[in-house]
C-alpha positions, 0 to 999 in steps of 0.5 A: 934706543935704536928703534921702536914702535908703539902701535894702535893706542889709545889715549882718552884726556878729560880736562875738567877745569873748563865748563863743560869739561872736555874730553880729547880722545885719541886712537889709532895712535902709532908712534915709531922713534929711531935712534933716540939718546940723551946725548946732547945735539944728537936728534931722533927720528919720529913719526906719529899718527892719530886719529882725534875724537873720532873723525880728525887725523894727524900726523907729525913727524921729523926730528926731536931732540932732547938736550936742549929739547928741539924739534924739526917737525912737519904736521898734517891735520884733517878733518878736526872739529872745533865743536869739542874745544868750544870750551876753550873758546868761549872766553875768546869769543864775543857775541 
């Protein structure tokens, strides 16, 4: 695949082992690759971007690859509420 671009997606993920159940949200979702193969060593070029439950942003991009699967990527997060993984917390923490 030379290029492509998924563009204003939207992901919802409801995780019911935990109680209560989280749900995870993601839209404004892109996601653009280029140059993306199979080939063994070669890597891709990815960007993408999504807002999280609303109000958090991220962003990711650099390069992936898939044989062997590697991966040199830069992230920026913003504004990402802990309140909705409070589920996955809880066992952590102690009062």
């Amino acid at each position: 695949l030379n290029s492509g671009t998924i563009d204003n997606y939207q992901l919802q993920f409801v995780d019911k082992i935990p109680s209560p159940p989280v749900t995870i949200k993601l839209d404004h979702t892109t996601l653009a690759l280029e140059r993306l193969t199979t080939r063994k060593n070669q890597l891709c070029k990815i960007k993408l971007s999504f807002r999280l439950n609303k109000n958090g942003r991220f962003n990711i991009g650099g390069k992936l690859g898939l044989l062997p699967l590697t991966a040199n990527l830069t992230y920026q997060a913003d504004q990402i509420a802990l309140q909705p993984f409070q589920s996955y917390l809880n066992p952590y923490l102690t009062a």
